[in-house]
Backbone as CSV, one residue per row, in Angstrom:
resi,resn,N_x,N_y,N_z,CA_x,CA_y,CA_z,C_x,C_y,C_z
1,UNK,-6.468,25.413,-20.508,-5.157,25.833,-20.017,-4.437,26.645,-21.095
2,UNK,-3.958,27.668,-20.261,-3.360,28.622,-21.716,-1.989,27.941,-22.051
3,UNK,-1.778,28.630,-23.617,-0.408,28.189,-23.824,1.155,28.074,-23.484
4,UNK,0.487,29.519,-22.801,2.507,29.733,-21.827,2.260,28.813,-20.860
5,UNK,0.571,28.706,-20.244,0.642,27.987,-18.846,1.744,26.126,-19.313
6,UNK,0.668,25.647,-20.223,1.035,24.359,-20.411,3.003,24.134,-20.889
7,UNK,3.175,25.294,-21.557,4.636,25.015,-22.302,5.597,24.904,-20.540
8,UNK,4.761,26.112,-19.604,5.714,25.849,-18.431,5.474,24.728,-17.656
9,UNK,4.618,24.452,-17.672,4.416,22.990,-16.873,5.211,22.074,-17.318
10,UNK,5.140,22.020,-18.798,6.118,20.859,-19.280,7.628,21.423,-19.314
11,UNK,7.735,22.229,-18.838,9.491,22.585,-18.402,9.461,22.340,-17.069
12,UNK,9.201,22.443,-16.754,9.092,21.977,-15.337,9.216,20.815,-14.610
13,UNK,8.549,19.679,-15.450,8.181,18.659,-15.451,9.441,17.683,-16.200
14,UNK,9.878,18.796,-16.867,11.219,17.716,-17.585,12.025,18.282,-16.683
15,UNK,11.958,19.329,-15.846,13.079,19.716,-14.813,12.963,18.445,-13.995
16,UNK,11.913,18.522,-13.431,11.872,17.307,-11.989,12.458,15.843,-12.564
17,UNK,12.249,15.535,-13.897,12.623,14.157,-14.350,14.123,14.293,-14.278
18,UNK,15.138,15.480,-14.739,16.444,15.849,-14.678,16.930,15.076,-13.769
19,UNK,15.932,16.033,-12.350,16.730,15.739,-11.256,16.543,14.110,-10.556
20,UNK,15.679,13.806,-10.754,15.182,12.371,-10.576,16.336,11.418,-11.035
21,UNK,16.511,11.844,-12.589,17.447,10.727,-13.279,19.101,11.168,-12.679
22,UNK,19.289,12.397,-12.403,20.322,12.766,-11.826,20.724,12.408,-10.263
23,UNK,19.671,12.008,-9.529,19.784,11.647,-8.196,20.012,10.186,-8.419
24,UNK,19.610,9.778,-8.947,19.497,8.250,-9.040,20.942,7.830,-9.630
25,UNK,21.465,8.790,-10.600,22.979,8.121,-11.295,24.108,9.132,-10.582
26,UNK,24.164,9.411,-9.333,24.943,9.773,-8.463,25.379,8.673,-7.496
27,UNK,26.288,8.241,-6.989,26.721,7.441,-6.224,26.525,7.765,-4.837
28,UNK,25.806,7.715,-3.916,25.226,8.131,-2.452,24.373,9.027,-2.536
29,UNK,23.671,9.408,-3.693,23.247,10.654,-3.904,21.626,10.145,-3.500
30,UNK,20.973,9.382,-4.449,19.713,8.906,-4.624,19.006,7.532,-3.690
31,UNK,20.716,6.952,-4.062,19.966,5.460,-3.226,21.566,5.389,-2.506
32,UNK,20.993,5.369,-0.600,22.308,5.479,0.322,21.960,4.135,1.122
33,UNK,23.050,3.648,0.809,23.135,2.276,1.510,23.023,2.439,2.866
34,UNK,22.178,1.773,3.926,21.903,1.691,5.128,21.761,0.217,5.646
35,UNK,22.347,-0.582,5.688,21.558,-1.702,5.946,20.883,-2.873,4.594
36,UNK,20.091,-3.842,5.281,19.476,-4.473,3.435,18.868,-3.514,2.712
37,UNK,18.427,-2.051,3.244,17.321,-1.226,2.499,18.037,-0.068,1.823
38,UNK,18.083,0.392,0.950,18.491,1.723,0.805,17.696,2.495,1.106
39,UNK,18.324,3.875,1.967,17.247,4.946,1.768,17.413,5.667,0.922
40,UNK,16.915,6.803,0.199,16.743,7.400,-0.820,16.110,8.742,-1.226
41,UNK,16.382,9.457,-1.629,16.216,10.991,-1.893,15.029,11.200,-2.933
42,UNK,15.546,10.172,-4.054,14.306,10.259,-5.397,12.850,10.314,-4.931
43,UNK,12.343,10.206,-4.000,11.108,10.910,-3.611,10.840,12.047,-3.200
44,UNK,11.750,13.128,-2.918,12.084,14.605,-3.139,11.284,15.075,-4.272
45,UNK,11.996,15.065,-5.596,11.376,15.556,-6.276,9.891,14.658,-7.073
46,UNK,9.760,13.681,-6.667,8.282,13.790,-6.799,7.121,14.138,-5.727
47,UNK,7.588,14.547,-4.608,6.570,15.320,-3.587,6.476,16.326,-4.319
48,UNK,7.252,17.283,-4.225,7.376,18.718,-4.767,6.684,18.484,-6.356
49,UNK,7.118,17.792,-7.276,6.288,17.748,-8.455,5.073,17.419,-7.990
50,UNK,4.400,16.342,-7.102,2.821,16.419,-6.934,2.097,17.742,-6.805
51,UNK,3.045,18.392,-5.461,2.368,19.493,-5.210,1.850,20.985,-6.026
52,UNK,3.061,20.651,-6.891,3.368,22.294,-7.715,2.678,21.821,-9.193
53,UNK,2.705,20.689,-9.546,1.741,20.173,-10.967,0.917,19.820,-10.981
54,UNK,0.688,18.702,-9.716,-0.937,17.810,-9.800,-0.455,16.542,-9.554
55,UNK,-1.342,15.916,-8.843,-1.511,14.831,-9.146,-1.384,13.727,-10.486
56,UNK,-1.624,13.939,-11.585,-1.548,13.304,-12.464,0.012,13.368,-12.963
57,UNK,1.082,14.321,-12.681,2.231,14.932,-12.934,3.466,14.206,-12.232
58,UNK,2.304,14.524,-10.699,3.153,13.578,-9.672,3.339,11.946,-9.936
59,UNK,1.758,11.129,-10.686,2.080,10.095,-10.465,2.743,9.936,-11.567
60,UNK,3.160,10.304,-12.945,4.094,10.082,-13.502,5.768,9.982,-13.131
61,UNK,5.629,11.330,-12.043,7.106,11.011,-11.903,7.473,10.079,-10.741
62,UNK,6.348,9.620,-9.773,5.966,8.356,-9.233,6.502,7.159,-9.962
63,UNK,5.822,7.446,-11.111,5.863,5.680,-11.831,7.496,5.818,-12.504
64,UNK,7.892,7.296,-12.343,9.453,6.982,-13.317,10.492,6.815,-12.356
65,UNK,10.493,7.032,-11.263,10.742,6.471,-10.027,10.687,5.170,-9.454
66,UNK,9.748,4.182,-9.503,9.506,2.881,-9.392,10.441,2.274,-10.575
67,UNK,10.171,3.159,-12.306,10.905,2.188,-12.775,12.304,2.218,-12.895
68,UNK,13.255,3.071,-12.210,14.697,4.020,-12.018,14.888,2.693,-10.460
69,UNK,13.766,2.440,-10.032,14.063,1.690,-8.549,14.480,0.097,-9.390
70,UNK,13.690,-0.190,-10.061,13.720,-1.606,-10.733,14.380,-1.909,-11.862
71,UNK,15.358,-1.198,-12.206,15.838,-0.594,-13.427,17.098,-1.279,-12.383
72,UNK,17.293,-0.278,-11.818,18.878,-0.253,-10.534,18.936,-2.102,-9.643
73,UNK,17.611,-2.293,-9.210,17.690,-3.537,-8.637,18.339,-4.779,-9.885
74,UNK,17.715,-4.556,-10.920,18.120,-5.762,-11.547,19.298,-5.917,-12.089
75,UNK,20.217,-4.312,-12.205,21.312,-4.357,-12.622,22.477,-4.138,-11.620
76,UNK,22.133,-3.516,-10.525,23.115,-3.524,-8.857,22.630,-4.706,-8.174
77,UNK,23.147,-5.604,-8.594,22.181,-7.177,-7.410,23.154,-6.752,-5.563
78,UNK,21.555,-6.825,-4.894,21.801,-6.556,-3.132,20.866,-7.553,-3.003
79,UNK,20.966,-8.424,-1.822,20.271,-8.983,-1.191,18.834,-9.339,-1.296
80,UNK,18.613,-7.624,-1.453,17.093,-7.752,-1.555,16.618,-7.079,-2.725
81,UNK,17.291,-7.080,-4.272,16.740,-6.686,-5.447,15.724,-7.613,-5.361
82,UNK,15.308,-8.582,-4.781,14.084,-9.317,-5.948,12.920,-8.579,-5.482
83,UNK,12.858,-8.009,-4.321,11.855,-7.309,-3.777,10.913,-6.268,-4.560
84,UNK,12.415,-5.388,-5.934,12.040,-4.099,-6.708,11.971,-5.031,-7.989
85,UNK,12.600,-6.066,-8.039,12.806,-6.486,-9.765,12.245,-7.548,-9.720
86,UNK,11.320,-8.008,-11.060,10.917,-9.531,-11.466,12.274,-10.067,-11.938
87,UNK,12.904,-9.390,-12.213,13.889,-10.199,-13.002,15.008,-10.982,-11.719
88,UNK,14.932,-11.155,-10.602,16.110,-11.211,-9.672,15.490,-12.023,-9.228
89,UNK,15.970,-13.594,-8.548,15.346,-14.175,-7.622,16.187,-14.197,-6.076
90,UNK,15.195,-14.402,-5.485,15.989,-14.306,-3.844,17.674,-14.742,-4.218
91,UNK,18.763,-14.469,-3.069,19.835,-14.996,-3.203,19.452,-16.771,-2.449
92,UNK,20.019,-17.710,-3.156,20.451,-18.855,-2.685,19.363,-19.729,-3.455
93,UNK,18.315,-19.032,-3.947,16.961,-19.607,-4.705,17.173,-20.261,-6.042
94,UNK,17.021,-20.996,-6.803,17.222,-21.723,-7.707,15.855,-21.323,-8.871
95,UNK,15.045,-20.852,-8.074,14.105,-20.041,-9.312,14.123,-19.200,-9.658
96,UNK,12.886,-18.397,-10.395,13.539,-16.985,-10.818,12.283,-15.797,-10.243
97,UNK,12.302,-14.603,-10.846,11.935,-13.295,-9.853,10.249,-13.416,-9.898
98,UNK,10.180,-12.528,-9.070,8.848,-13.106,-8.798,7.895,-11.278,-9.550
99,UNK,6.802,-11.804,-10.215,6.225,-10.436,-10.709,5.658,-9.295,-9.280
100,UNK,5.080,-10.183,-8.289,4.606,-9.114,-6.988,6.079,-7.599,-7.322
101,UNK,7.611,-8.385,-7.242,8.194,-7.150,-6.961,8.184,-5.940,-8.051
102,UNK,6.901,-6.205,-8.620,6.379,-4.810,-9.798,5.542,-4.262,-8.499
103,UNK,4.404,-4.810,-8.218,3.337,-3.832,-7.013,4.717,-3.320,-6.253
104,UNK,5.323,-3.586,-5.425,6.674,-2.973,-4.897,7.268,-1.615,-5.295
105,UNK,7.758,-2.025,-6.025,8.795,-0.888,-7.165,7.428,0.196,-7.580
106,UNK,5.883,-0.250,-7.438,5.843,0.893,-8.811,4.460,1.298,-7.870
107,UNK,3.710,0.652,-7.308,2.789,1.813,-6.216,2.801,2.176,-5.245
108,UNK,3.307,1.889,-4.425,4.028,3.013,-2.797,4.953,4.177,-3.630
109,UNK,5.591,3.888,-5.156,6.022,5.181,-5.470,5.138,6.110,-6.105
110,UNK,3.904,5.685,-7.114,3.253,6.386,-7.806,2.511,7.117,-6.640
111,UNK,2.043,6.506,-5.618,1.217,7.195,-4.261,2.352,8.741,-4.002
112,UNK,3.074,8.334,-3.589,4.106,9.706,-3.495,3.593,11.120,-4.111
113,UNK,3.577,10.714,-5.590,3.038,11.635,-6.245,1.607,11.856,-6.429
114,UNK,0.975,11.402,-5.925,-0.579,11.773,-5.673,-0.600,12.603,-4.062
115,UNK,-0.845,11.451,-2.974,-0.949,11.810,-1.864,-0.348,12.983,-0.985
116,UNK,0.648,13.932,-1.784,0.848,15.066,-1.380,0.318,16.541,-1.856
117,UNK,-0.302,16.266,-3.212,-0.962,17.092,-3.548,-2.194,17.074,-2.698
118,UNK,-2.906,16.252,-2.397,-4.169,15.876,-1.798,-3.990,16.494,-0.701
119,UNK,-3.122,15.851,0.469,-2.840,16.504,1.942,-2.508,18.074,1.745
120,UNK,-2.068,18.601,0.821,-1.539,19.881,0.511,-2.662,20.466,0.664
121,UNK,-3.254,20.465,-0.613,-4.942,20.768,-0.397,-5.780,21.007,0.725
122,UNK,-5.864,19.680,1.031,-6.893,19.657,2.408,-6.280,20.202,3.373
123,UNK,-5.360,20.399,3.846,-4.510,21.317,4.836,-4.974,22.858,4.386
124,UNK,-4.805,23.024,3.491,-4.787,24.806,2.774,-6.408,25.116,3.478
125,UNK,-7.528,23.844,3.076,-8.861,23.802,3.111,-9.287,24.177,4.774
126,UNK,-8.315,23.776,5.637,-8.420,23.033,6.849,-7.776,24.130,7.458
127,UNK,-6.308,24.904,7.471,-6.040,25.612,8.264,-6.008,27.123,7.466
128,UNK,-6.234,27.142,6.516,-6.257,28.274,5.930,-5.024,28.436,4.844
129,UNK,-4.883,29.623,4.546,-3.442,30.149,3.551,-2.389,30.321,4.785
130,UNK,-2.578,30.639,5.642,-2.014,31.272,6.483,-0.622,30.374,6.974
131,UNK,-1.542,29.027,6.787,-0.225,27.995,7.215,0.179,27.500,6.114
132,UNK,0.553,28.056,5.028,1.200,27.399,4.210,2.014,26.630,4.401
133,UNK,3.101,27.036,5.307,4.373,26.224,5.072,4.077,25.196,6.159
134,UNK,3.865,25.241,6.903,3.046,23.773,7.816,2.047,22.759,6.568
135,UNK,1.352,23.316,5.517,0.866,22.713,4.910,1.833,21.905,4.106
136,UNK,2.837,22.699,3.424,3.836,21.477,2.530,4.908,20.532,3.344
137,UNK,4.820,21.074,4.677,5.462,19.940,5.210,4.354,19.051,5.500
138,UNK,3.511,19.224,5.646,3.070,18.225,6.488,2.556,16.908,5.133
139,UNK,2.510,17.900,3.990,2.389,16.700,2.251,3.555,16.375,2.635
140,UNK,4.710,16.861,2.359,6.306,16.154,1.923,6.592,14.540,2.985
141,UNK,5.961,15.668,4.413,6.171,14.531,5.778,5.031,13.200,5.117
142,UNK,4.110,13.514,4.966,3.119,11.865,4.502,3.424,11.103,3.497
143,UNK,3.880,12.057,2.489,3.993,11.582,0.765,4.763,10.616,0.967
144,UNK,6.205,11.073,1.855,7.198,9.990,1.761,7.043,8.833,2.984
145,UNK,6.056,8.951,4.122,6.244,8.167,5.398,5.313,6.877,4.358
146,UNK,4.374,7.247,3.369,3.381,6.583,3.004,4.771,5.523,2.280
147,UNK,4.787,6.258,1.702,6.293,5.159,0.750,6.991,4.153,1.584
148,UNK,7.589,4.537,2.962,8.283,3.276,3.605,7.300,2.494,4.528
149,UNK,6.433,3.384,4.666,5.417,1.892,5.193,4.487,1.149,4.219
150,UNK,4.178,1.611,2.914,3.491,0.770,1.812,5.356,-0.472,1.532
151,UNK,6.233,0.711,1.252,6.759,-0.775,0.617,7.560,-1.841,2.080
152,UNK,7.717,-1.400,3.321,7.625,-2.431,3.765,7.141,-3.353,4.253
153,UNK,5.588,-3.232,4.329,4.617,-3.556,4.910,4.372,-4.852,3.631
154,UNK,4.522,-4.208,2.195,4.447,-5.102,1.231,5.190,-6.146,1.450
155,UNK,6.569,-5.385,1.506,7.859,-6.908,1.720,7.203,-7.492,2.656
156,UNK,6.735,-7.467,3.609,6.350,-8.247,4.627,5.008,-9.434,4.326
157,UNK,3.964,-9.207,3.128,3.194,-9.396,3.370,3.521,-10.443,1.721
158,UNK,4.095,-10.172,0.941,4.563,-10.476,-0.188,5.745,-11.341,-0.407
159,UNK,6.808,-10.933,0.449,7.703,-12.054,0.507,8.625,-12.304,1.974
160,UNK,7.658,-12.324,2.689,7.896,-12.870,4.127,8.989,-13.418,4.328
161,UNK,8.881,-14.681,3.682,9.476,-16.054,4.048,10.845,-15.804,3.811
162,UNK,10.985,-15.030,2.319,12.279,-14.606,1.661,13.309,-13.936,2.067
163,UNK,12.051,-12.486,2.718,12.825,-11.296,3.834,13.819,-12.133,4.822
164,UNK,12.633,-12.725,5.297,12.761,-13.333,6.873,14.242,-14.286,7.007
165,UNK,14.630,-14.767,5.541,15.837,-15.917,5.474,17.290,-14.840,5.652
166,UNK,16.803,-13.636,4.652,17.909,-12.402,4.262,18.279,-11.935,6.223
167,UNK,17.360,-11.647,6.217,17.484,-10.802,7.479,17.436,-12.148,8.497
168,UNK,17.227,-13.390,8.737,17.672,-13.840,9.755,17.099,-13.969,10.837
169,UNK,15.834,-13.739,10.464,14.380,-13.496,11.456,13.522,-14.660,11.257
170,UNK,12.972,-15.082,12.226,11.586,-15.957,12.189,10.861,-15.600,12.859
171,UNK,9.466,-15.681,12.675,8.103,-15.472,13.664,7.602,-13.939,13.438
172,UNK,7.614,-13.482,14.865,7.268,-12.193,14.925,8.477,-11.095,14.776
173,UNK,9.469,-12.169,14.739,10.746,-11.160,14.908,11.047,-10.232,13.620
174,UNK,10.100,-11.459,12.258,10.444,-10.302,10.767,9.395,-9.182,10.858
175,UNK,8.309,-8.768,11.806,8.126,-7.595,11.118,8.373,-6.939,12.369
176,UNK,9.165,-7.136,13.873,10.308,-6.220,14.527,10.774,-5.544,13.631
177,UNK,11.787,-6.637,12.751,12.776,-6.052,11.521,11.873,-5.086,10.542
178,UNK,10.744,-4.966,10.422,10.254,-4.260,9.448,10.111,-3.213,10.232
179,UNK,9.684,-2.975,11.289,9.350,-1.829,12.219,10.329,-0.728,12.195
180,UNK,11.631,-1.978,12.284,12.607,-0.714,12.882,13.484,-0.220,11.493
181,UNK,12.959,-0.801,10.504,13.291,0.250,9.213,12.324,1.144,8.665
182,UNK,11.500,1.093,9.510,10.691,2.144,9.366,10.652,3.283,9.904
183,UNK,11.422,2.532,11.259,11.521,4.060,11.805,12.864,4.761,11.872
184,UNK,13.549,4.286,11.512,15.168,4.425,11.314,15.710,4.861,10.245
185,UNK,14.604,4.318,9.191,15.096,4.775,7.897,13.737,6.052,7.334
186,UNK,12.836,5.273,7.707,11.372,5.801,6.649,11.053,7.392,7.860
187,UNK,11.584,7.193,9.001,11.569,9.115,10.198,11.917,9.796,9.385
188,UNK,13.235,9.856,9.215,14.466,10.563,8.329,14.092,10.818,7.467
189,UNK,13.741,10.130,6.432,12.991,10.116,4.912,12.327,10.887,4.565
190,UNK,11.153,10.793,5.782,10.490,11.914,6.294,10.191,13.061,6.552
191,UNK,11.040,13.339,7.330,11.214,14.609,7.620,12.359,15.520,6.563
192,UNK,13.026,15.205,5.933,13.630,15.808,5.105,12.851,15.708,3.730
193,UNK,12.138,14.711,3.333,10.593,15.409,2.578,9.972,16.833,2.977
194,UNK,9.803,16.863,3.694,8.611,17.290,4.897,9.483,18.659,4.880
195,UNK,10.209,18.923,5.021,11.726,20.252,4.861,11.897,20.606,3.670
196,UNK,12.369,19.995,2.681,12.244,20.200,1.232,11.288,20.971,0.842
197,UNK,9.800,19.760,0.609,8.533,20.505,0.020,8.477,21.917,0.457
198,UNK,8.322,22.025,2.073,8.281,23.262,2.788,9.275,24.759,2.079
199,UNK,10.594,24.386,2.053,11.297,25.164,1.486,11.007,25.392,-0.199
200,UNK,11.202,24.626,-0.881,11.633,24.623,-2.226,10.034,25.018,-2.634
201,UNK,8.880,24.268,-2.272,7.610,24.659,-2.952,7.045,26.062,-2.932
202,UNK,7.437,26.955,-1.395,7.122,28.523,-1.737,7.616,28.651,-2.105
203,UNK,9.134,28.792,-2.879,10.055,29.409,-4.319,9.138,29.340,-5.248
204,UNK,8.839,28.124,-5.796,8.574,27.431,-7.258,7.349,28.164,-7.206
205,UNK,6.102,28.239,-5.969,4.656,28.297,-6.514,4.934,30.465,-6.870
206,UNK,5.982,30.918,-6.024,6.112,32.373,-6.410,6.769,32.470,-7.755
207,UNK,7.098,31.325,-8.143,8.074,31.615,-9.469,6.933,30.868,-10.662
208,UNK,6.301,30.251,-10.254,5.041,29.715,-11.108,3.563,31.370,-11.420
209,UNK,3.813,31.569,-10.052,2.863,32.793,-10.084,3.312,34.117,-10.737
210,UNK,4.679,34.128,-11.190,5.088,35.095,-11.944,4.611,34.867,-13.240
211,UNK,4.975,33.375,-14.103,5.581,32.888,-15.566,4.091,32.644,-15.684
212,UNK,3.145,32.545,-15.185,2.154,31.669,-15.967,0.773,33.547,-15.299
């Protein structure tokens, strides 16, 4: 890799962390209260970083993301921090946090930043150049749908019992409740991934194809 190439990558790369740490210490900006779940923007810029750096780029700003998620849970206590933080135990619990809410917080986000470079790819492979911009939506649209169904599928499978007391559910009714934050929250999520990448990634890859 040549030298201008690498010096721009790593500007780049401290750009996306900017905005990451900047979405996250905005008040409605990063994490928007909806319900027990927040939804959240900070997977924006790690789609777009998977796609335009790599995979290995993405899952960094993946993993700085998980720890900006668990960072915030243990110091904003909601309902359901113990889910993102070891350090938090359920509300009303007399013990303390449980380590699972590390798998939580830190791989449905590092996936983000892999799994859209990949779909990017194989789309380009699959329909040609031609569909580019169908190609980065359709990364931005997975990168992030993968995120709210890995981490609620986790809550579900990880701390059931816990969810199920918060939310007020028994039986089959807690993963109703998981369903319909998936689709209520994790659609949306979605598709404004899926819009983003699309927009913002032909800028960057014409402005990458200039500098490097």
């Amino acid at each position: 890799m040549k030298q201008k190439e690498k010096t721009f990558r790593m500007v780049l790369t401290a750009f996306f962390l900017g905005i990451l740490v900047l979405f996250a210490s905005v008040p409605f900006l990063g994490f928007i209260p909806l319900g027990p779940i927040n939804a959240t923007t900070l997977h924006i810029p790690v789609i777009i970083a998977s796609i335009i750096l790599g995979p290995k780029i993405g899952a960094f700003m993946g993993g700085c993301f998980g720890l900006i998620s668990m960072i915030r849970s243990t110091i904003i206590i909601t309902p359901l921090s113990f889910v993102f933080s070891p350090f938090v135990a359920p509300l009303g619990s007399t013990g303390s946090g449980s380590w699972k809410a590390l798998l939580i917080a830190f791989i449905p986000r590092i996936l983000i930043g892999i799994i859209p470079y990949y779909v990017y790819i194989g789309c380009q492979q699959l329909f040609t150049k031609k569909k580019k911009t169908f190609s980065l939506f359709l990364a931005g649209l997975l990168g992030s749908i993968t995120n709210t169904i890995l981490v609620m599928n986790m809550i579900y499978f990880l701390f059931q019992k816990d969810y199920a007391e918060i939310m007020g559910k028994a039986g089959n009714a807690v993963y109703g409740a998981i369903l319909t934050v998936i689709f209520t929250q994790g659609v949306p999520e979605a598709l404004v991934g899926g819009i983003a990448a699309s927009a913002v990634c032909t800028i960057l890859f014409k402005l990458v194809k200039q500098r490097i």
